[in-house]
Structures are given as C-alpha cells and as structure tokens.
PDB file with one MODEL, atoms N, CA, C and O in Angstrom:
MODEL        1
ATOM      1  N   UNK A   1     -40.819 116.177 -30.303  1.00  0.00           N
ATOM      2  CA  UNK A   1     -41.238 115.399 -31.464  1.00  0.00           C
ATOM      3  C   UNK A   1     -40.910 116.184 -32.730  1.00  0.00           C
ATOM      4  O   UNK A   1     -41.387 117.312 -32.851  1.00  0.00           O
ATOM      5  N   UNK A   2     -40.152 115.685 -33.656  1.00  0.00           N
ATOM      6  CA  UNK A   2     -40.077 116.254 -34.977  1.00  0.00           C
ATOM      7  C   UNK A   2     -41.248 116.673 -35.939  1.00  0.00           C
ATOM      8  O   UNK A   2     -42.310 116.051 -35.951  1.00  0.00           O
ATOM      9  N   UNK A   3     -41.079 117.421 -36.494  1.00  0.00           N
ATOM     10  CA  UNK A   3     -42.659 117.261 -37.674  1.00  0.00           C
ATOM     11  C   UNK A   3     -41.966 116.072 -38.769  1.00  0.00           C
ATOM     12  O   UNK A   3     -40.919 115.440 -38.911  1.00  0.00           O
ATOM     13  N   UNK A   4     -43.207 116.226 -39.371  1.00  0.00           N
ATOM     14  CA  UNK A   4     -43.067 115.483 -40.749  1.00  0.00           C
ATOM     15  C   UNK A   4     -41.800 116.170 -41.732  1.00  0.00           C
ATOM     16  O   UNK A   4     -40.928 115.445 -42.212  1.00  0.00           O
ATOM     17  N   UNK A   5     -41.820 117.241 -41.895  1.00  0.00           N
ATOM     18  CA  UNK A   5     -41.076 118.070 -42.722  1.00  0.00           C
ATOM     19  C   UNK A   5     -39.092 118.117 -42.205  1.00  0.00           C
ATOM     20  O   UNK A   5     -38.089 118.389 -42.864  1.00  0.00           O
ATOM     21  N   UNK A   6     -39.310 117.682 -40.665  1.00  0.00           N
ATOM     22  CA  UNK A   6     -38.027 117.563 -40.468  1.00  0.00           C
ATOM     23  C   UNK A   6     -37.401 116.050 -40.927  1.00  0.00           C
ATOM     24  O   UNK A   6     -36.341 115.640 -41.399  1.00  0.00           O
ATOM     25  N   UNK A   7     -38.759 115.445 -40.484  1.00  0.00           N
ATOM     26  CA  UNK A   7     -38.164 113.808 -40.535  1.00  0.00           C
ATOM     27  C   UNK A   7     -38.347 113.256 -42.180  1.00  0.00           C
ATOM     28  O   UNK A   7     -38.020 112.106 -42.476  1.00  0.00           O
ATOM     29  N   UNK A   8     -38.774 113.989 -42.958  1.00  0.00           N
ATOM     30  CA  UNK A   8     -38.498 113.875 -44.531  1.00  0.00           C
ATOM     31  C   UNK A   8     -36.726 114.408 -45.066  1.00  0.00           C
ATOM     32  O   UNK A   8     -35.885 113.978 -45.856  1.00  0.00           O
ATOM     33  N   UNK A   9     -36.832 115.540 -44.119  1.00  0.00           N
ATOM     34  CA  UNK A   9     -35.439 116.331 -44.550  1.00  0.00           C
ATOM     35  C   UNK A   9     -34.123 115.366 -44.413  1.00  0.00           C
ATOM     36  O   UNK A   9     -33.162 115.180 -45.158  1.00  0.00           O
ATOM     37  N   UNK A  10     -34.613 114.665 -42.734  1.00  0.00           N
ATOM     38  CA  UNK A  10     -33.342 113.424 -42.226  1.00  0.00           C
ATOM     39  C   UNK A  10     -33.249 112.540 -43.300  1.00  0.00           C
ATOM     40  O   UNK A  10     -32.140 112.336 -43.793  1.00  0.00           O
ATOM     41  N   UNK A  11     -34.440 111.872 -43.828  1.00  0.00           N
ATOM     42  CA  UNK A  11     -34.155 110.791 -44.960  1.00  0.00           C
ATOM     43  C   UNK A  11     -34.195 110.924 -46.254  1.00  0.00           C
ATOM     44  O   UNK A  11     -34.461 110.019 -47.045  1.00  0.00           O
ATOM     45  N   UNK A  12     -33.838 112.469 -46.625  1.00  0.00           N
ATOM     46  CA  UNK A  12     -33.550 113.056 -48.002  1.00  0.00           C
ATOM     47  C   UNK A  12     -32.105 113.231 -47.364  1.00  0.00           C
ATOM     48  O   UNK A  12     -31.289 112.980 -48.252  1.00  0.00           O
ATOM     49  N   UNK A  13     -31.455 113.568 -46.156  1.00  0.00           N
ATOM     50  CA  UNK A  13     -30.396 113.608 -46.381  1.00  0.00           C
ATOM     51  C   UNK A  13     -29.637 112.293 -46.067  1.00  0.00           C
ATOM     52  O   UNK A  13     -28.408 112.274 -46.143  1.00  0.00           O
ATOM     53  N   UNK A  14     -30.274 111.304 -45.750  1.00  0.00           N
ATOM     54  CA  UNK A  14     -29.548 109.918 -45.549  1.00  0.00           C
ATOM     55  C   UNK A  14     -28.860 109.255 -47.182  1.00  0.00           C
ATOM     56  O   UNK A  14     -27.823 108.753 -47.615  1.00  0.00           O
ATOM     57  N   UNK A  15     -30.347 109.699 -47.694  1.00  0.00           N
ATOM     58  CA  UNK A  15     -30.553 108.888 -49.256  1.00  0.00           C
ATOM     59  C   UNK A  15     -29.452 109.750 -49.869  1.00  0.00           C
ATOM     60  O   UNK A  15     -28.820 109.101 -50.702  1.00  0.00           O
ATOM     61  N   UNK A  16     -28.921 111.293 -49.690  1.00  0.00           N
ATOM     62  CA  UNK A  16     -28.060 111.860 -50.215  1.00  0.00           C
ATOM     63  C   UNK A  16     -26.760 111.195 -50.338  1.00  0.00           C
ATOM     64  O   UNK A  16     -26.201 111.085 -51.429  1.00  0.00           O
ATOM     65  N   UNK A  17     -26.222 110.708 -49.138  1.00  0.00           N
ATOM     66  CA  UNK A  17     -25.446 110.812 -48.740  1.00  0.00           C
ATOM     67  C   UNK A  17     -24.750 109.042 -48.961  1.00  0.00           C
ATOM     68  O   UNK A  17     -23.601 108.611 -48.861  1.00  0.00           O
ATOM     69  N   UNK A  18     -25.967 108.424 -49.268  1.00  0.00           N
ATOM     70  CA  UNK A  18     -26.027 106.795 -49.623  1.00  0.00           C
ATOM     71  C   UNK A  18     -26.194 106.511 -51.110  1.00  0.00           C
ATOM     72  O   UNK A  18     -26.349 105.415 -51.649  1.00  0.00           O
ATOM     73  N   UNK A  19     -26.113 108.059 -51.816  1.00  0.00           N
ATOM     74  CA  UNK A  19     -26.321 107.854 -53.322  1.00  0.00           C
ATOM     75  C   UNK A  19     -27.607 106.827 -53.781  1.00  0.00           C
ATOM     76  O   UNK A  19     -27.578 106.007 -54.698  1.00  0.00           O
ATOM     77  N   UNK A  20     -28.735 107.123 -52.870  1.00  0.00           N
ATOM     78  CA  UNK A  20     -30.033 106.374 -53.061  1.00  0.00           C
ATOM     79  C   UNK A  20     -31.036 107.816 -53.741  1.00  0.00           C
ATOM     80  O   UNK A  20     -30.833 109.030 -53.726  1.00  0.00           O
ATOM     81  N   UNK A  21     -32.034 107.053 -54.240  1.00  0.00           N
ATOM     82  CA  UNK A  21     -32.987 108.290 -55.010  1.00  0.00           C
ATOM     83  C   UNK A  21     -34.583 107.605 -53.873  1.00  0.00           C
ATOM     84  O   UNK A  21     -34.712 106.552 -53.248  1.00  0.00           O
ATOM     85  N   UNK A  22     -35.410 108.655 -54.034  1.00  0.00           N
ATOM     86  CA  UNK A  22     -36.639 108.639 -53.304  1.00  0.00           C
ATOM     87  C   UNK A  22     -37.341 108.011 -54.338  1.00  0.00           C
ATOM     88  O   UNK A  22     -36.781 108.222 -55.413  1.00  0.00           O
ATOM     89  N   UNK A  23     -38.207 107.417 -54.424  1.00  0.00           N
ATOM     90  CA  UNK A  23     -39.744 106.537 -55.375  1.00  0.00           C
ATOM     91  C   UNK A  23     -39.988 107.590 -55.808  1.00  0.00           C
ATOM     92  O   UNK A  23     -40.140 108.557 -55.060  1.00  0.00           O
ATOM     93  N   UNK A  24     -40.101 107.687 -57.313  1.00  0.00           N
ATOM     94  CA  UNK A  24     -40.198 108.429 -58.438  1.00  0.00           C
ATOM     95  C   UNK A  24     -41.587 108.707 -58.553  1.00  0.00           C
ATOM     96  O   UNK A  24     -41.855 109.489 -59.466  1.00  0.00           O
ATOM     97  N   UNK A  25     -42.890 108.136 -57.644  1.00  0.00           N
ATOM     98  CA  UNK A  25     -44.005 107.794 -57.977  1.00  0.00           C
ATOM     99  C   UNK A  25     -44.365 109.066 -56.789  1.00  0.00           C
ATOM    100  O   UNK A  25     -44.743 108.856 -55.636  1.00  0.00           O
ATOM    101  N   UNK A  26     -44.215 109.933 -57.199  1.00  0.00           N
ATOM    102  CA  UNK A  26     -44.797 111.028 -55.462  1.00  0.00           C
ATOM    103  C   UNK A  26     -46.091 110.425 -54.857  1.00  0.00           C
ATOM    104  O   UNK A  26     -46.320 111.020 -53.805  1.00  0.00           O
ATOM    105  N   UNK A  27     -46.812 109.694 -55.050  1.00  0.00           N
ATOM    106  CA  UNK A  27     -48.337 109.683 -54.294  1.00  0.00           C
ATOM    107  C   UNK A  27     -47.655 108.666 -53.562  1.00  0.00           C
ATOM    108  O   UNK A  27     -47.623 108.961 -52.368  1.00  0.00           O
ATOM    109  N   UNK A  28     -47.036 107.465 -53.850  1.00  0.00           N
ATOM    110  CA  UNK A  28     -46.788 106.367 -53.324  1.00  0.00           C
ATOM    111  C   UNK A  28     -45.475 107.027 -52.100  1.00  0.00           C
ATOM    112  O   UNK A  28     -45.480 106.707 -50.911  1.00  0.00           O
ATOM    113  N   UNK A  29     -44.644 107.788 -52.605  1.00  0.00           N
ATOM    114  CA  UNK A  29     -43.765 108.222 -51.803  1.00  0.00           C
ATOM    115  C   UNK A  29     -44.597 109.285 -50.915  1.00  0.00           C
ATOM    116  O   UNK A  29     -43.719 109.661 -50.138  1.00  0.00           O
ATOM    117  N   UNK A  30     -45.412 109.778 -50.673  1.00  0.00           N
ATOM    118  CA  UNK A  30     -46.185 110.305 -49.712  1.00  0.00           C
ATOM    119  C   UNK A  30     -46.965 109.447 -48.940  1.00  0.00           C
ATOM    120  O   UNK A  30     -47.293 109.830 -47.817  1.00  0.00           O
ATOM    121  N   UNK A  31     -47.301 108.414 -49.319  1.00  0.00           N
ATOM    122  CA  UNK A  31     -48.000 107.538 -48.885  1.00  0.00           C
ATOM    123  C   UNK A  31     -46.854 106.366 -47.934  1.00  0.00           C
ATOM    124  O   UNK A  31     -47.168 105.520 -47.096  1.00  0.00           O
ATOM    125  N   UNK A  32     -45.803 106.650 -48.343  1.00  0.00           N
ATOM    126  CA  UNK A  32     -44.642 105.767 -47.585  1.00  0.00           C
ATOM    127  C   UNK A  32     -44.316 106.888 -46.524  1.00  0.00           C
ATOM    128  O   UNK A  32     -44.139 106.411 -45.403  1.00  0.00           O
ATOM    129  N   UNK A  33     -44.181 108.381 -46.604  1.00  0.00           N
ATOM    130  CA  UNK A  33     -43.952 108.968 -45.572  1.00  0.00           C
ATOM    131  C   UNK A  33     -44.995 109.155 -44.635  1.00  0.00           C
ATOM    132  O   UNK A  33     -44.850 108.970 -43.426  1.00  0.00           O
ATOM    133  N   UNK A  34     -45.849 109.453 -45.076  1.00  0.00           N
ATOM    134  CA  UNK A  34     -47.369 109.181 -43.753  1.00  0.00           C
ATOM    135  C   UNK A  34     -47.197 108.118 -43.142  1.00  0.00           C
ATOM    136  O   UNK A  34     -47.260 108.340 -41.933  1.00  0.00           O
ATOM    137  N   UNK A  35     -47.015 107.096 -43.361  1.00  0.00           N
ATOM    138  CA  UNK A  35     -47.267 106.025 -42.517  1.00  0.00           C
ATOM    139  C   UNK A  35     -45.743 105.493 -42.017  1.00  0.00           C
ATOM    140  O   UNK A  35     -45.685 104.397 -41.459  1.00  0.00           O
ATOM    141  N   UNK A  36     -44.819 106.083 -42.171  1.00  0.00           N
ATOM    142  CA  UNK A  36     -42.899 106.314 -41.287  1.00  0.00           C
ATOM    143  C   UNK A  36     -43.624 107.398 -40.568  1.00  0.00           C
ATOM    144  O   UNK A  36     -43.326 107.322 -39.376  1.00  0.00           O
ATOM    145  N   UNK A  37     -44.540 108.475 -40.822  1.00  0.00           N
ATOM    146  CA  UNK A  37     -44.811 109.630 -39.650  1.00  0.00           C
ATOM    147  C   UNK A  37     -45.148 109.213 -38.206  1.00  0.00           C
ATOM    148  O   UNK A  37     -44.727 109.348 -37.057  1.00  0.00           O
ATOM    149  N   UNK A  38     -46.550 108.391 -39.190  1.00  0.00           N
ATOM    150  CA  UNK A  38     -47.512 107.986 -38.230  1.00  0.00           C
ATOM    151  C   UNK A  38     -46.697 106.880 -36.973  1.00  0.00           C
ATOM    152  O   UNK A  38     -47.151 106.635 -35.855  1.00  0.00           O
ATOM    153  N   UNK A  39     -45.393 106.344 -37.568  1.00  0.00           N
ATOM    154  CA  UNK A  39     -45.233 105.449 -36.508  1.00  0.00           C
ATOM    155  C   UNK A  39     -44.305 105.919 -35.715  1.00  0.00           C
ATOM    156  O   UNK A  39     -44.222 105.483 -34.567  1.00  0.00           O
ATOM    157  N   UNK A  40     -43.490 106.838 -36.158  1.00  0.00           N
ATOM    158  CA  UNK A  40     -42.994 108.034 -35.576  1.00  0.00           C
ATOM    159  C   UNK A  40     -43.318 108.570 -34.521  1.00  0.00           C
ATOM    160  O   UNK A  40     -42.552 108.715 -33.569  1.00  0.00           O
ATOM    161  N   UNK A  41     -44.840 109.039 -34.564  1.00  0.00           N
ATOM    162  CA  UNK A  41     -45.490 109.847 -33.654  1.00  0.00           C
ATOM    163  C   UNK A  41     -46.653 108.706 -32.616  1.00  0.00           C
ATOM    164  O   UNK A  41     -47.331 109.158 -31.693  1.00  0.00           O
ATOM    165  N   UNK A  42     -46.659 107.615 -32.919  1.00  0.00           N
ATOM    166  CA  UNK A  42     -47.194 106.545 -32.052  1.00  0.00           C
ATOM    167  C   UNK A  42     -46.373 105.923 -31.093  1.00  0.00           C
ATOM    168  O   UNK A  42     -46.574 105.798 -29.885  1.00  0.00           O
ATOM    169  N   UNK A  43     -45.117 105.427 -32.001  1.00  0.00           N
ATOM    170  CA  UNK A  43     -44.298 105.080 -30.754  1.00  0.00           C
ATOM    171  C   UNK A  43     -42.937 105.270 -30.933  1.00  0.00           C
ATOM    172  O   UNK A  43     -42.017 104.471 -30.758  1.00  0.00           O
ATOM    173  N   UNK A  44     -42.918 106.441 -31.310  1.00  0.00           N
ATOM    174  CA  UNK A  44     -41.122 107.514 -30.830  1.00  0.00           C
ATOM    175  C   UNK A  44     -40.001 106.958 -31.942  1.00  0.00           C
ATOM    176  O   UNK A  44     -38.935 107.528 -32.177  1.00  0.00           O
ATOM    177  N   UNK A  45     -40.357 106.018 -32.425  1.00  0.00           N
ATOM    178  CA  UNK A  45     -39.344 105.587 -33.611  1.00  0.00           C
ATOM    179  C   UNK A  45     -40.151 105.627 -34.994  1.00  0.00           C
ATOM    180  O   UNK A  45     -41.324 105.402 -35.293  1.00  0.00           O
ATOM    181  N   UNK A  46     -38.800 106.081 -35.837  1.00  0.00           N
ATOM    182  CA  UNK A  46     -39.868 105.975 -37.750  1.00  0.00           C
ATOM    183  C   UNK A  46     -39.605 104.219 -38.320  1.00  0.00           C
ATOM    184  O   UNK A  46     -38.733 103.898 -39.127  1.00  0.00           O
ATOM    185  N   UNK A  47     -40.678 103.180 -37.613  1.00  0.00           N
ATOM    186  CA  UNK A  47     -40.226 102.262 -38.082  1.00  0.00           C
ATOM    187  C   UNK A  47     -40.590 102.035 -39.489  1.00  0.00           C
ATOM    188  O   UNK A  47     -41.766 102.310 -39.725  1.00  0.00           O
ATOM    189  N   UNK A  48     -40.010 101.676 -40.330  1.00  0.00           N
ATOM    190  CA  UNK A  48     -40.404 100.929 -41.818  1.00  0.00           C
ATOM    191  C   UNK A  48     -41.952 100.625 -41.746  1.00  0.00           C
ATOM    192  O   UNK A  48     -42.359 100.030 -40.748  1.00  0.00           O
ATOM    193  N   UNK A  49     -42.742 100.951 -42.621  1.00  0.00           N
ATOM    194  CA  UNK A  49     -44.030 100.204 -42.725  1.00  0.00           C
ATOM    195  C   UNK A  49     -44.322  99.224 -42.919  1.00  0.00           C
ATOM    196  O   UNK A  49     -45.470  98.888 -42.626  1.00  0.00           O
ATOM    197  N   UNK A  50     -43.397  98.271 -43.524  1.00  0.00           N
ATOM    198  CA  UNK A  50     -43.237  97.277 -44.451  1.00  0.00           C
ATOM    199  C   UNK A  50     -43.232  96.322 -43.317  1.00  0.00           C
ATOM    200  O   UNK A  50     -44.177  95.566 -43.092  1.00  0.00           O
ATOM    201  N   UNK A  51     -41.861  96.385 -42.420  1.00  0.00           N
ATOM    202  CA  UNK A  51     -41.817  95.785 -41.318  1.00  0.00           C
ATOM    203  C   UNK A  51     -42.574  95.503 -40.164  1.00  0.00           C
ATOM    204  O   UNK A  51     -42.863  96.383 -39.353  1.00  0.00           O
ATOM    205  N   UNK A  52     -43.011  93.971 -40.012  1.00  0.00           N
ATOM    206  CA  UNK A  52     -43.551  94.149 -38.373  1.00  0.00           C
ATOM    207  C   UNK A  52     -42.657  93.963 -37.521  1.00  0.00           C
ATOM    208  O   UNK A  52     -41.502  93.547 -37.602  1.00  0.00           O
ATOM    209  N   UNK A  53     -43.629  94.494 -36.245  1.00  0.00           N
ATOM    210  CA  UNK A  53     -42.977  94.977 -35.056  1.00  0.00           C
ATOM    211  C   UNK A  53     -42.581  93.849 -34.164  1.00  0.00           C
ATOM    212  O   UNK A  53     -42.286  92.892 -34.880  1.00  0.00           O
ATOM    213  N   UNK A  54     -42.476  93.617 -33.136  1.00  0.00           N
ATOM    214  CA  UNK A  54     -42.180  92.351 -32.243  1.00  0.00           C
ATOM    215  C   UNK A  54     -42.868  93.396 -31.081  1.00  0.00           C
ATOM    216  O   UNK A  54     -43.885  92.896 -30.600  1.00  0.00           O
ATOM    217  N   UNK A  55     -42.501  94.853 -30.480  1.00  0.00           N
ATOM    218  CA  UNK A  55     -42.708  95.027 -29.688  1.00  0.00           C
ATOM    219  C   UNK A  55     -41.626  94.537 -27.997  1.00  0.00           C
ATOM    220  O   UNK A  55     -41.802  94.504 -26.779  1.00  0.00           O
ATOM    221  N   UNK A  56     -40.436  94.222 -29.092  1.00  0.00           N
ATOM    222  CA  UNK A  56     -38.900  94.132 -28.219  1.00  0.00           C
ATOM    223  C   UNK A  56     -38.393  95.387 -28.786  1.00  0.00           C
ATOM    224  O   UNK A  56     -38.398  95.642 -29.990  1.00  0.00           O
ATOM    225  N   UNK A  57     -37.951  96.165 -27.851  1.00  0.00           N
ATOM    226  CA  UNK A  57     -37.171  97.722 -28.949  1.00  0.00           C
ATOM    227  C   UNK A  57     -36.086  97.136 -29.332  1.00  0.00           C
ATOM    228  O   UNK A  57     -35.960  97.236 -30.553  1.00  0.00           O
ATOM    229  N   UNK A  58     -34.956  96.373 -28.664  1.00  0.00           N
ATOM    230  CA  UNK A  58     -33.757  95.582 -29.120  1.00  0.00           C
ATOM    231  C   UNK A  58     -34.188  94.731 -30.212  1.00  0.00           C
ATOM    232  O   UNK A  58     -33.236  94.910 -30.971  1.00  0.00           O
ATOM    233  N   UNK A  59     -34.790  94.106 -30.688  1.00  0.00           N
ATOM    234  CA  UNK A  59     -35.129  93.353 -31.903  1.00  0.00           C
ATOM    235  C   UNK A  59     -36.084  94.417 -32.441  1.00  0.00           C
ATOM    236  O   UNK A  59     -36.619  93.628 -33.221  1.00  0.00           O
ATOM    237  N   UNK A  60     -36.665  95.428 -32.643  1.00  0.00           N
ATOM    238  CA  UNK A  60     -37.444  96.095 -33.560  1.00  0.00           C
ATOM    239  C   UNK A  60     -36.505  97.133 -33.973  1.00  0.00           C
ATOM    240  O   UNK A  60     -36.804  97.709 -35.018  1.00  0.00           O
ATOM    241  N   UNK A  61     -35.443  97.495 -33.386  1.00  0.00           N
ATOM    242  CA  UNK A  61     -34.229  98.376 -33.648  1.00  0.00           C
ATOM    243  C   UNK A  61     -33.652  98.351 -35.204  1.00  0.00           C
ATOM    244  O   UNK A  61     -33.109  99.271 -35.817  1.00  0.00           O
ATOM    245  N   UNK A  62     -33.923  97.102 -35.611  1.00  0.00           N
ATOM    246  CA  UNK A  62     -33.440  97.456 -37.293  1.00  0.00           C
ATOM    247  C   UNK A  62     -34.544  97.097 -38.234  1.00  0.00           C
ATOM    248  O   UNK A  62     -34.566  96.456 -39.285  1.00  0.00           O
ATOM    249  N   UNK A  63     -35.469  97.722 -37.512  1.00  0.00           N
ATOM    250  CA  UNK A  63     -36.835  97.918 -38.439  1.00  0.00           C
ATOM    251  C   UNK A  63     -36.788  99.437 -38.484  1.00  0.00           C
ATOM    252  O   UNK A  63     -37.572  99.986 -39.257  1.00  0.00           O
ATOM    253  N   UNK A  64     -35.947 100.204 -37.733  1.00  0.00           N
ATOM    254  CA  UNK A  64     -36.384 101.572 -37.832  1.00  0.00           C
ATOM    255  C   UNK A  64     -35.667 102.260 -39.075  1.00  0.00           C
ATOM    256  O   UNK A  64     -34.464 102.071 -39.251  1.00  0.00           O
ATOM    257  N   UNK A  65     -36.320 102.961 -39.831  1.00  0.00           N
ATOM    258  CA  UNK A  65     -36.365 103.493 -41.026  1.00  0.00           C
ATOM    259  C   UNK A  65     -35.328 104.757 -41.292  1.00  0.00           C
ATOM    260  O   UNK A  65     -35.737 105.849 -40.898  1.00  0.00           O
ATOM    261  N   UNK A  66     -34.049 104.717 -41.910  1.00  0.00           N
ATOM    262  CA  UNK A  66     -33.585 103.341 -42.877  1.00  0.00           C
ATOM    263  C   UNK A  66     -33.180 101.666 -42.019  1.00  0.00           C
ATOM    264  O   UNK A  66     -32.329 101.080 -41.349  1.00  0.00           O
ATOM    265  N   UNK A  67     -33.946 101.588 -42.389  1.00  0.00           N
ATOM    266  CA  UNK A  67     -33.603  99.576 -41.765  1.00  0.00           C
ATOM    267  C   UNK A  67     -32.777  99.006 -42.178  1.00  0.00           C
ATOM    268  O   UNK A  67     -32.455  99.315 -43.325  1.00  0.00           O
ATOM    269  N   UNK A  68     -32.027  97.935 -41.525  1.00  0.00           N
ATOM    270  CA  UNK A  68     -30.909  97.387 -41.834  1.00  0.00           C
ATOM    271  C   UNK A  68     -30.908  96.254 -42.992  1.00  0.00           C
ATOM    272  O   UNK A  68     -30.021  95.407 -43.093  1.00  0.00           O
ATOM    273  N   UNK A  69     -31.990  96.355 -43.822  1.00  0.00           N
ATOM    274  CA  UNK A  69     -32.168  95.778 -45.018  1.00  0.00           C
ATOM    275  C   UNK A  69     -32.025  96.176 -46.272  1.00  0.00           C
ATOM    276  O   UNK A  69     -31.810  95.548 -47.309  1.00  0.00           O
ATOM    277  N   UNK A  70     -32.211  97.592 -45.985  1.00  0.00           N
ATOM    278  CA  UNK A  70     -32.577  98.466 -46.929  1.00  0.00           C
ATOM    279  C   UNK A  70     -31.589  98.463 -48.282  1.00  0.00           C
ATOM    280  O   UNK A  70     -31.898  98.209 -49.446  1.00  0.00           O
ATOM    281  N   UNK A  71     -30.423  98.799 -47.772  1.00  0.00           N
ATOM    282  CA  UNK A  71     -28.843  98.698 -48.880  1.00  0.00           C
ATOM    283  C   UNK A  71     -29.148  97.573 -49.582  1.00  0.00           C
ATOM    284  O   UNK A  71     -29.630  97.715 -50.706  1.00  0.00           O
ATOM    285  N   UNK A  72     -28.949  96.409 -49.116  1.00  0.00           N
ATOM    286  CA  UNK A  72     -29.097  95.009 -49.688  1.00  0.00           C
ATOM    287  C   UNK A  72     -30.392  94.896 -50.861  1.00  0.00           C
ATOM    288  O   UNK A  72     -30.313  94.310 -51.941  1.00  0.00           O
ATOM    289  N   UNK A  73     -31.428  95.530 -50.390  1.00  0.00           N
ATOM    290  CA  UNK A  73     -32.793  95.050 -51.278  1.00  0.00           C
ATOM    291  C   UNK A  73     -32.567  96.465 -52.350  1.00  0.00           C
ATOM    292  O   UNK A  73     -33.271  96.554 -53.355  1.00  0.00           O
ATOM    293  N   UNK A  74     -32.009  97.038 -52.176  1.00  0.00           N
ATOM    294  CA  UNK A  74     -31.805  98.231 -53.351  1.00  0.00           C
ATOM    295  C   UNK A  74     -31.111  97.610 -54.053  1.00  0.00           C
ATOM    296  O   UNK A  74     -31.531  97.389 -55.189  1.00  0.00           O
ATOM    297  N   UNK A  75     -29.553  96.998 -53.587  1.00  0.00           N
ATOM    298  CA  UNK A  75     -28.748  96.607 -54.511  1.00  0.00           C
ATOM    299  C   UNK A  75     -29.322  95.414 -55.424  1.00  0.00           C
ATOM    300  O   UNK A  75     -29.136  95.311 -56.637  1.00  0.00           O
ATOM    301  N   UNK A  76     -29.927  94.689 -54.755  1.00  0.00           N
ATOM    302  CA  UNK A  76     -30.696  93.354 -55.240  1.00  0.00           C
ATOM    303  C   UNK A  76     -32.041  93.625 -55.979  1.00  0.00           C
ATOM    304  O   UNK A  76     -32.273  92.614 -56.642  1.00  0.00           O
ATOM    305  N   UNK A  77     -32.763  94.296 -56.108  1.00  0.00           N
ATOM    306  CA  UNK A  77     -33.936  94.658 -56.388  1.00  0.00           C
ATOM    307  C   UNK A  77     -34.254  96.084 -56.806  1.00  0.00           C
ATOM    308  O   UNK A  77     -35.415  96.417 -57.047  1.00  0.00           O
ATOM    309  N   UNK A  78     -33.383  96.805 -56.880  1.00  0.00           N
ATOM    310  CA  UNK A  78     -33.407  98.466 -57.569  1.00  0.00           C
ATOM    311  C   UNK A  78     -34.063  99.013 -56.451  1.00  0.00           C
ATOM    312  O   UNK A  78     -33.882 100.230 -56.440  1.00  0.00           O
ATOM    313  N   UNK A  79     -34.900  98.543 -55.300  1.00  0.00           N
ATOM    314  CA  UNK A  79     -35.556  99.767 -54.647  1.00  0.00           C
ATOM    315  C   UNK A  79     -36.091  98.789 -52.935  1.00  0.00           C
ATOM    316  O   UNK A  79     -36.251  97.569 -52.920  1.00  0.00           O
ATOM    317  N   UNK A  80     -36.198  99.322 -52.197  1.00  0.00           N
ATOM    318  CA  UNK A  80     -36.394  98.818 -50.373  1.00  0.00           C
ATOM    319  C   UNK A  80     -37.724  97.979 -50.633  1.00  0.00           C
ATOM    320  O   UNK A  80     -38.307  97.989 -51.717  1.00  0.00           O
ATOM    321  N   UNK A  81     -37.982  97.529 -49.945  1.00  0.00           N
ATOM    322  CA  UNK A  81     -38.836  96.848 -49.499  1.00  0.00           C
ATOM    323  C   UNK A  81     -40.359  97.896 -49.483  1.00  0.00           C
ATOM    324  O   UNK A  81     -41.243  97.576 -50.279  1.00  0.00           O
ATOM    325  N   UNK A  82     -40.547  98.878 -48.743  1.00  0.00           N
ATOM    326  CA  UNK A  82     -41.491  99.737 -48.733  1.00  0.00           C
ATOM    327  C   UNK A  82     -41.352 100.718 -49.675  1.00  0.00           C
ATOM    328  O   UNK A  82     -41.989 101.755 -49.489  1.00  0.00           O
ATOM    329  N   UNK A  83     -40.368 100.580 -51.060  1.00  0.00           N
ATOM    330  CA  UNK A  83     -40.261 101.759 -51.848  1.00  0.00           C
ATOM    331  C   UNK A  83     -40.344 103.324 -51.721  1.00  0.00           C
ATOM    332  O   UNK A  83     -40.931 104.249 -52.283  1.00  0.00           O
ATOM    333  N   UNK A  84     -39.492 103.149 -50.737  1.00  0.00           N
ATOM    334  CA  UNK A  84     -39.256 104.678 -50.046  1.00  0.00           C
ATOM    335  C   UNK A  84     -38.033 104.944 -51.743  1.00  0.00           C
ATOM    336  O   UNK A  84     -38.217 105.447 -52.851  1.00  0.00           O
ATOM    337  N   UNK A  85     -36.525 104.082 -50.846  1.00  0.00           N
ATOM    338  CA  UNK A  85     -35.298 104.084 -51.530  1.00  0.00           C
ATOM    339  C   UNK A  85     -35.096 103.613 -52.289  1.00  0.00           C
ATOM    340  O   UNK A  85     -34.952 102.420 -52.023  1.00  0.00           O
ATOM    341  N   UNK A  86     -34.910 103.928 -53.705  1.00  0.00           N
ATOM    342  CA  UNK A  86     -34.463 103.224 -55.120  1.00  0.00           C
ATOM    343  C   UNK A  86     -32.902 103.305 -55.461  1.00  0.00           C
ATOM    344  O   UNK A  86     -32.248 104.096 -54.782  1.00  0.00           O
ATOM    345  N   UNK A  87     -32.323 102.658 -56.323  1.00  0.00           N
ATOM    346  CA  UNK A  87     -31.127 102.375 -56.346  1.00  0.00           C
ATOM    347  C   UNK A  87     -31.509 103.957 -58.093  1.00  0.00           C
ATOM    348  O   UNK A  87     -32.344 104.148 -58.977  1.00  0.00           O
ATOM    349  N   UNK A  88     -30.100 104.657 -57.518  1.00  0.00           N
ATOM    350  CA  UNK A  88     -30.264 106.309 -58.646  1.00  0.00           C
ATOM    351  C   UNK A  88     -29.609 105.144 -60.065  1.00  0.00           C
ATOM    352  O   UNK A  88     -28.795 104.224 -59.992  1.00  0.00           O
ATOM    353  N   UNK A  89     -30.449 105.742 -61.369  1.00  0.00           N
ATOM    354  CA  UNK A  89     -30.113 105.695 -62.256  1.00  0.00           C
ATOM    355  C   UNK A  89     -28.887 106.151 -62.897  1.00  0.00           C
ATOM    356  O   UNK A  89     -28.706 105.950 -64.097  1.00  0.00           O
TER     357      UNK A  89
ENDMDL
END
C-alpha cells in the first residue's frame, strides 16, 4: 500500500506533466486528498470523491483518480469536478 505522501507525489507528477495546477485553496486541496486516500486504502484504487461507485471495477475504472473526465471539465470549467485539478493560469 502506498502512503499518502507517495500517492500525492503520483498526482503532482501527473498534473506536471498535463500542465494542470493543484486547487489553490490548500484546506480544500487537503481535504480532496484525504478522501482519494481514504478510498485508496478501503478499496485498493484512488477513486475520485466526487464520483460514485457502481461497485463493477470495469465500469468504476474511470472513476479512478485522474478520471477520465477530468481534461474535459478543466478545459470547460477551469478546474475537475472534485477540485483537485485546475486549468494553470
């Protein structure tokens, strides 16, 4: 199982690498990583918080965090759905 500190590092380097910025708001962006931890460490994937589950892993597969929504609602809306990822200034 990863810690928290690794699985922050994976999606600081996703957002790097996607020219995305993290929620400027740190409490709220801590509050978005606790609860990607928590589902992390419940059931083996970091699904999105935002997202519900079905409890099919093949259909909950692009709920897992970055989700396959994510690009789209940045480009459309400056920032994800659970305001992890914002579109960089």
């Amino acid at each position: 199982m990863r810690s928290k500190e690794e699985m922050i590092a994976g999606l600081k380097k996703y957002a790097e690498a996607k020219n995305l910025a993290f929620n400027p708001d740190k409490e709220q962006l801590e509050a978005v990583f606790d609860k990607i931890y928590k589902n992390l460490t419940e059931h083996d994937y970091q699904y999105c918080p935002c997202r519900a589950r079905t409890g099919n892993l093949q259909e909950d597969a692009k709920s897992i965090c970055p989700c396959i929504y994510h690009l789209d609602e940045v480009e459309q809306q400056g920032n994800c759905l659970c305001r992890l990822y914002f579109k960089k200034e």
